[in-house]
N, C-alpha and C positions, 0 to 999 in steps of 0.2 A: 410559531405564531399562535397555534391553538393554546400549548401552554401557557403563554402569556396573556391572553383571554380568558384562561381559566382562574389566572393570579389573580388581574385586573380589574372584571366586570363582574359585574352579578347576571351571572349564567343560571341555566336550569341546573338541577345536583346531578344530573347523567355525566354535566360535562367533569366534572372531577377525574373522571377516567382518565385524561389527560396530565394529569397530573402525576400518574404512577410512569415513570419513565420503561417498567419492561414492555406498557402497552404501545408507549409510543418507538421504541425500537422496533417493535412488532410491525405497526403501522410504518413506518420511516422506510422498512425493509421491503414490503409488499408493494409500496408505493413505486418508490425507485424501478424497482421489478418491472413492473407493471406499464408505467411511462416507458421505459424502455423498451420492452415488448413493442409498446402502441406507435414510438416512433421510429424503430428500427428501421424499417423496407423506407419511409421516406427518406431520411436522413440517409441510408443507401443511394437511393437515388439523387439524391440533391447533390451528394458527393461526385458521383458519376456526370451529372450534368455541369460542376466545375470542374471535372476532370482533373478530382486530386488522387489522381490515379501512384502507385505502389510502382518504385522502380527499384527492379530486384538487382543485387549488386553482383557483377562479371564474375568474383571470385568465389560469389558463394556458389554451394551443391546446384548440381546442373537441373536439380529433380524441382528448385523451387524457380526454375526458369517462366514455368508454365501459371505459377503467380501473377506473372508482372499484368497491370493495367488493371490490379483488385483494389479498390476505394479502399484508400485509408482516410486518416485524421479521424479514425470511428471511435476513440476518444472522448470528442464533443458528447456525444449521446450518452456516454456515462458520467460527463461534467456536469448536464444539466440534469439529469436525471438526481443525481446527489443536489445540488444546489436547490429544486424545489422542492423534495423530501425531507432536507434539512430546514428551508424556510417554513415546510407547512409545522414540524413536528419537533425542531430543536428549543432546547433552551439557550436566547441570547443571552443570559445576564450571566454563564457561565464563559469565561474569558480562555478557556483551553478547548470549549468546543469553537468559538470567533477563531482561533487560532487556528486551528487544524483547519478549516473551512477556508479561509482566506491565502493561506499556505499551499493549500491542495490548488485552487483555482491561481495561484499564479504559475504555480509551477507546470500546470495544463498549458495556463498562456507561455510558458518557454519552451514548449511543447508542441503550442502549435504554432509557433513564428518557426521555430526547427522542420515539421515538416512541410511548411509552406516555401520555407528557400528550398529545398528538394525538391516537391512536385509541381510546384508553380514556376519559380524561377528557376529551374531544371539545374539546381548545383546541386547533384548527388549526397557528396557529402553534409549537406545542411548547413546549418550554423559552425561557425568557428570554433572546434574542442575550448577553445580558451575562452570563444564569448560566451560560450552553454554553460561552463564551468562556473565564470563569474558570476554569470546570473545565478545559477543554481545557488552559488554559495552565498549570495544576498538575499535570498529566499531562506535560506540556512538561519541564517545571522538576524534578518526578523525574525525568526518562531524562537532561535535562543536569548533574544533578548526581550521580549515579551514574555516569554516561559520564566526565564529569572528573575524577575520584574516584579511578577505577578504571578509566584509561589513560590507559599511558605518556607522559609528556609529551614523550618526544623517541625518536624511531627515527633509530639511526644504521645505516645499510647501506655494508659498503666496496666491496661492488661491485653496489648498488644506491643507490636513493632512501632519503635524506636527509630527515627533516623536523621538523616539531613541531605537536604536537597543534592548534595555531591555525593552522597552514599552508594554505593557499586554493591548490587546485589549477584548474585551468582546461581545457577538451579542447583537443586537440592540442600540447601543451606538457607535458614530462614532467618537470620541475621547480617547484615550490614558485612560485607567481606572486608573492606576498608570505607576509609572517607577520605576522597581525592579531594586537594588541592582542587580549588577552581577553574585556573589554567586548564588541568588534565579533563576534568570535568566536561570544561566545554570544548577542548579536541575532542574528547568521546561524542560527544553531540553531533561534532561536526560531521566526525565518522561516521553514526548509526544514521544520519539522514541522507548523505551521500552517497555512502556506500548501499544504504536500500536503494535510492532511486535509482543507482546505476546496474544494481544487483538483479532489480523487475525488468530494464530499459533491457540488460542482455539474454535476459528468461525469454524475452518476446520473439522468439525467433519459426516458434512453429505455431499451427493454427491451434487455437487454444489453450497453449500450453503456458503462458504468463497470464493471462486473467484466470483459468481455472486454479490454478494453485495459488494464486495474490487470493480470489476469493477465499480460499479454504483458510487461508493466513487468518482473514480479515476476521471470518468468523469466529476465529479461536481466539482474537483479539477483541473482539465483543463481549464473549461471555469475560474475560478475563477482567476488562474494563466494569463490567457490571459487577462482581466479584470484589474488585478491589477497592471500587468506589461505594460498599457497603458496611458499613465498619466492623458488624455484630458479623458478620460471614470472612470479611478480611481476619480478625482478632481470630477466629473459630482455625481458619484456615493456614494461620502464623504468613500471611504476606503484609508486606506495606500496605496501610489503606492511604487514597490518593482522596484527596477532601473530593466529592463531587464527579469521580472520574464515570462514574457509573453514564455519566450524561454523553460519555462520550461515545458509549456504546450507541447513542441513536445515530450520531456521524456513522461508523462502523454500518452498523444495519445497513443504512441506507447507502454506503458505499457496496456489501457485498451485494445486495439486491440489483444493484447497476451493473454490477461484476457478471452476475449470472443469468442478468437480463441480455448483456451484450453477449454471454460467450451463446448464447442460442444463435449468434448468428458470425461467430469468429469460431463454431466448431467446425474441425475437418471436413469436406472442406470451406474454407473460408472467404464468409461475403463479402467483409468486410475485414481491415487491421484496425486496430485504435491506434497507432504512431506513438511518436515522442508526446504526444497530444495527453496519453494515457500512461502511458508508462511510465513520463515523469513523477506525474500528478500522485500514479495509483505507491509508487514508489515512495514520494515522499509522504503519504500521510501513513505509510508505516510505517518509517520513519521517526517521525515524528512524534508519532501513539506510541512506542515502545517505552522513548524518552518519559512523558510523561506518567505513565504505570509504572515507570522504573524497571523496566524490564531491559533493557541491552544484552544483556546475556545469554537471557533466556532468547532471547529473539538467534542467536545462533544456532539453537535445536528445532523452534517454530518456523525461519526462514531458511533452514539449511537448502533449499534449492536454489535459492538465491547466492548463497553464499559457496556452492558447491560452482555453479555458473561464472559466480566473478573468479574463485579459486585457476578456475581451468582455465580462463583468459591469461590471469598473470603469469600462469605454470607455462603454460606454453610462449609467450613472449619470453620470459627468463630463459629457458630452455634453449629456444632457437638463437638469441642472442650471446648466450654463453658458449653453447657446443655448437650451433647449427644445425642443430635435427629437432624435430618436434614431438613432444609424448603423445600427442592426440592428433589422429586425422585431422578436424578443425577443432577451431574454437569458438564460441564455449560449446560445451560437452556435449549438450543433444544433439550437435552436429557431426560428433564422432559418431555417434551411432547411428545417425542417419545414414553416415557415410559405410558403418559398419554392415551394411543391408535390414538393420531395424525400419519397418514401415512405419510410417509419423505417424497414425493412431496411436501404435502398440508405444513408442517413445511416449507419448500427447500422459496416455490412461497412465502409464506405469510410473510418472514424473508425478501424475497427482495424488496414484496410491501411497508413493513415497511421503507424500506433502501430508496424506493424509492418516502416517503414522507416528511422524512427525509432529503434526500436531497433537496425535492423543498420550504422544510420551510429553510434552509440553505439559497438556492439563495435569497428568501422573504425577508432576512437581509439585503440585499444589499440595498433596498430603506426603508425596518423600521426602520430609523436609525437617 
């Protein structure tokens, strides 16, 4: 909004600041923050007084028993927290931040119709695997079809990177690895948005151990967006520059600000959970942001917790279904080491350090290349 009051009207010349998108990422980020902090303890409470209380499942660790009746759906507070930060500070006329924004919010809303059959109409399991799926995958299917729509099918740079919309980039290789068929193309889509939302949805299992490491993600998916949507720093740098993507860093901002607004009160231990409410959401708009930076690959060494998490679900189902024994106490992984006698802190801290070396091998790409 201010943005486009700065395009618009004849404003005082301060307001130009608005114009430079690192200030408004800046602002976007703080903001989010900030409302969050201010609404947390009610939005707490309000949850407690609908009594959408957290029902912990019979077969998980005995240790998260003393959980059950912690307000969830704490979600919402990061949904809106992004939604007004984005309305005061995003660019509308940029068609891949409407995207992300519109995508993230539905995917909240399948999020929180899922944990509202759980805690309201007391069916544990939630939504139908096959009706969460579907939805999910029509939420997919809008952002790749507006995504292909409405970008360029080929970027030519003469003194940059060269490519085309199907182009499969790879780390440390600053060239175009191949150019997929568009079929392939969009099963990788379909993968890199799925496979995150469900990659964050199974992260979520200890008290801030999926929103601090989605933050850390998001962050490094910020500057990268800002980076890439630069052209004179993309060329410098040998990455794909993405027309405008810089703008999508103010989404980004104002998502990690919400991220680290709620974990102040989702840290061990925890007031509140965000549910499928957040998890979906915060799941697919990484997702979704990778696609559009062109990064998919890269997102294997920047979300490797995610990927390390879904890894150990399918390891262990293949496992016990082929042999009948199991490689891991449970599933997924930080539940092995819970189980192992690791304290959830010490899991919580050391899943983020991970995330958080992760990401600085991530940026490291940027000139190994």
């Amino acid at each position: 909004m201010l943005e486009y009051i700065y395009n618009n009207f004849d404003v005082p010349s301060y307001f130009r600041i608005f114009g430079y998108v690192s200030f408004r990422a800046t602002l976007a980020g703080l903001t989010s923050m900030i409302i969050t902090f201010a609404i947390g303890d009610r939005v707490i409470i309000w949850l407690r007084k609908l009594k959408f209380k957290e029902t912990i499942r019979v077969d998980g660790p005995q240790s998260h028993q003393s959980k059950a009746g912690t307000p969830t759906m704490g979600g919402v507070m990061i949904l809106f927290s992004l939604l007004v930060s984005c309305l005061l500070f995003g660019n509308f006329k940029n068609v891949h931040f409407n995207l992300l924004l519109i995508c993230t919010l539905l995917l909240g809303l399948i999020g929180f119709m899922d944990d509202y059959t759980k805690v309201v109409l007391k069916n544990k399991n939630g939504l139908r695997a096959k009706t969460k799926m579907l939805l999910t995958f029509i939420v997919a299917s809008i952002f790749i079809y507006f995504y292909y729509k409405y970008t360029p099918k080929e970027v030519i740079r003469p003194t940059g990177i060269s490519y085309q919309i199907t182009s499969l980039f790879i780390p440390f290789y600053k060239y175009p690895l191949l150019t997929m068929p568009l079929i392939i193309a969009i099963l990788l889509w379909y993968f890199a948005i799925l496979g995150s939302i469900h990659g964050v949805n199974l992260t979520d299992g200890l008290d801030g151990l999926a929103i601090g490491t989605v933050s850390i993600v998001t962050v490094t998916l910020g500057a990268l967006a800002y980076l890439t949507g630069t052209p004179k720093v993309a060329d410098y740098l040998n990455i794909a520059y993405v027309e405008n993507a810089h703008e999508i860093s103010v989404f980004l901002a104002a998502l990690a600000g919400a991220g680290i607004g709620f974990l102040w009160f989702n840290a061990p231990p925890a007031m509140v959970f965000m549910g499928d409410t957040g998890s979906l959401a915060l799941g697919g708009a990484l997702g979704m942001t990778i696609i559009i930076l062109k990064k998919e690959m890269l997102f294997l060494i920047l979300g490797g917790i995610f990927v390390i998490e879904a890894l150990s679900v399918m390891i262990q189902v293949a496992s016990f279904k082929l042999t009948g024994k199991r490689v891991f106490k449970m599933a997924p992984i930080h539940h092995h080491f819970e189980l192992s006698g690791w304290p959830e802190t010490r899991i919580v801290v050391r899943f983020w350090l991970v995330g958080i070396i992760l990401s600085l091998i991530t940026i490291s790409t940027l000139r190994l290349q």
